[in-house]
C-alpha positions in Angstrom: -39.8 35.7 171.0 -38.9 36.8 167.8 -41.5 36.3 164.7 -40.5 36.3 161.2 -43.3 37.2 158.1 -42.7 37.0 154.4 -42.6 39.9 153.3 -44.7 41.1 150.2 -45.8 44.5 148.9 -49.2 44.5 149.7 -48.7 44.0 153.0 -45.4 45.2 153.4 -45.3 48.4 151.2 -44.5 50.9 154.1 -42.0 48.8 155.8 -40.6 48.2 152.6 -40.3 51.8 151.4 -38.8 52.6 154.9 -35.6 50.4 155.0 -35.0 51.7 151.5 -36.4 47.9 149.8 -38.3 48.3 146.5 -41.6 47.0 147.1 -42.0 45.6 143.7 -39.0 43.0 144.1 -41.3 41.4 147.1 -43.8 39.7 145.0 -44.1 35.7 146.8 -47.9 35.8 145.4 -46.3 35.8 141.4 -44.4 33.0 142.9 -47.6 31.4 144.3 -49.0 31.5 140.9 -46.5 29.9 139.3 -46.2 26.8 141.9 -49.6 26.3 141.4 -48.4 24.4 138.1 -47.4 21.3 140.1 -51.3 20.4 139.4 -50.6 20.6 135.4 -49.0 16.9 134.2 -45.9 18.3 132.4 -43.6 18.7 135.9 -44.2 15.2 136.5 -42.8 14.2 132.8 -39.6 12.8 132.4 -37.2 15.6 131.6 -39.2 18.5 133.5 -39.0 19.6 136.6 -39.6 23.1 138.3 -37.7 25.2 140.2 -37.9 28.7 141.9 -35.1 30.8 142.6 -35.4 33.1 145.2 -33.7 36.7 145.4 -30.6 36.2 147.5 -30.0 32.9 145.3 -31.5 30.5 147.3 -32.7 27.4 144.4 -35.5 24.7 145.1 -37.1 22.5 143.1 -41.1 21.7 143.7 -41.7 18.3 143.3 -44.6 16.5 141.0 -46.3 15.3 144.3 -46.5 18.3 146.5 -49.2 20.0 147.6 -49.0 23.6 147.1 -51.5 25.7 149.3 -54.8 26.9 147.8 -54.4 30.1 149.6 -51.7 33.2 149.5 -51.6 32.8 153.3 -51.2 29.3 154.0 -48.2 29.5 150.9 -46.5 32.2 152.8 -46.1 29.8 156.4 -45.2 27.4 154.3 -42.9 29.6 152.0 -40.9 31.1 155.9 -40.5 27.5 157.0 -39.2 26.4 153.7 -36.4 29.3 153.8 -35.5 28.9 157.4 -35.3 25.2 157.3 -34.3 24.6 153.8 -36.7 21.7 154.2 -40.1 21.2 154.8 -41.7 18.2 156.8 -31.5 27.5 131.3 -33.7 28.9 128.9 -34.6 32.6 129.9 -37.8 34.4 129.0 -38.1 38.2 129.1 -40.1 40.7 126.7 -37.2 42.7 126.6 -35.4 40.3 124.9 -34.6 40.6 121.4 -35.5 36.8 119.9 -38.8 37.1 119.8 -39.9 33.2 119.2 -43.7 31.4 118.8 -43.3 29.3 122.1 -45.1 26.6 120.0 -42.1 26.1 117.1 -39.7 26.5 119.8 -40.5 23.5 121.9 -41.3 21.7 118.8 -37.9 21.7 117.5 -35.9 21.1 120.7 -34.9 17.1 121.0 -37.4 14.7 123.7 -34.3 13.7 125.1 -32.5 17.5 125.7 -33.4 18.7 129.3 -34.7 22.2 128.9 -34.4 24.5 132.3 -36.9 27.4 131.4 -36.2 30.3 133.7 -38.9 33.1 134.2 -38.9 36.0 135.7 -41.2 35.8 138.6 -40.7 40.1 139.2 -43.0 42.9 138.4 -39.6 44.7 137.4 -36.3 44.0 136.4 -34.1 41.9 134.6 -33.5 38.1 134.7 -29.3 37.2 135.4 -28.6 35.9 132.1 -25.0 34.3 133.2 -26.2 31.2 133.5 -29.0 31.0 130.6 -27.9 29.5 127.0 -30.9 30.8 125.3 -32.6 34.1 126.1 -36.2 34.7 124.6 -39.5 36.4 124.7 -42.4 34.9 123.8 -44.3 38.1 123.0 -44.0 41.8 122.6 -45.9 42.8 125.7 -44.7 42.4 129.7 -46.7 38.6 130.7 -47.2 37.6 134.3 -45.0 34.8 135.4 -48.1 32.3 135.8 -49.3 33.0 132.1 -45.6 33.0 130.4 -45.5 29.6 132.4 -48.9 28.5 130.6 -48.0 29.3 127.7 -44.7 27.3 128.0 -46.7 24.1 129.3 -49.4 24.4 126.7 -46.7 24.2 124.3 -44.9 20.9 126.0 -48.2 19.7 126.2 -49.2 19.9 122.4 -45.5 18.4 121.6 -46.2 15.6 124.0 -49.6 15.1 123.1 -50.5 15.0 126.9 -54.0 17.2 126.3 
């Protein structure tokens, strides 16, 4: 019988390195991190919603009112049955970009009623596809983990909404 395992780099690294993968691009725990927003009230606001988009394309949204494991391992079952099943019983932020903005101003001037797709890079390395982002930014000089970019963003939402 044939078993399948998400792969990631701490686990994986070898493997990885030995079908000529770069074991930076397998990071599912940055993704993890990230999901782990679902708790925060902003997704479940009208006009937010989050996705993830995985490497080879594949685009979900989590909804407001699922549970997303407490642990890396329970995340990753979930996570393989998720991509096998495809069920389960643009604004672009990079510190390479050049418009640096203050997160806060930014979200303060954008209309209540204009829906806002914020896309971050959940990658150790590389570059986000900027073909289908309108607006590319960077919220700060320095590289950020995915799961603090994202707080930053909701923080900001937040203060707007005055949801604190």
């Amino acid at each position: 019988m044939q078993t399948y395992q998400l792969l990631n780099s701490d686990e994986h690294s070898n493997f990885l390195k030995k079908n000529g993968l770069n074991p930076p691009d397998y990071r599912p725990d940055i993704a993890h991190q990230v999901m782990q927003l679902v708790k925060n009230p902003v997704p479940s606001f009208p006009n937010n919603a989050l996705y993830v988009k995985t490497e080879k394309g594949v685009l979900f949204e989590v909804k407001p009112h699922v549970r997303i494991p407490r642990t890396f391992k329970r995340f990753a079952g979930i996570m393989l049955q998720l991509l096998q099943k495809l069920s389960i019983t643009a604004v672009g932020f990079s510190h390479s970009s050049e418009k640096l903005v203050d997160i806060q101003d930014y979200v303060n001037g954008v209309n209540n009623d204009t829906n806002l797709v914020y896309v971050v890079g959940a990658m150790t390395h590389g570059n986000i596809d900027k073909d289908y982002v309108e607006d590319y930014l960077s919220i700060s000089y320095y590289p950020l983990s995915a799961a603090y970019c994202i707080s930053m963003i909701t923080n900001a939402v937040e203060r707007k909404w005055k949801i604190l």
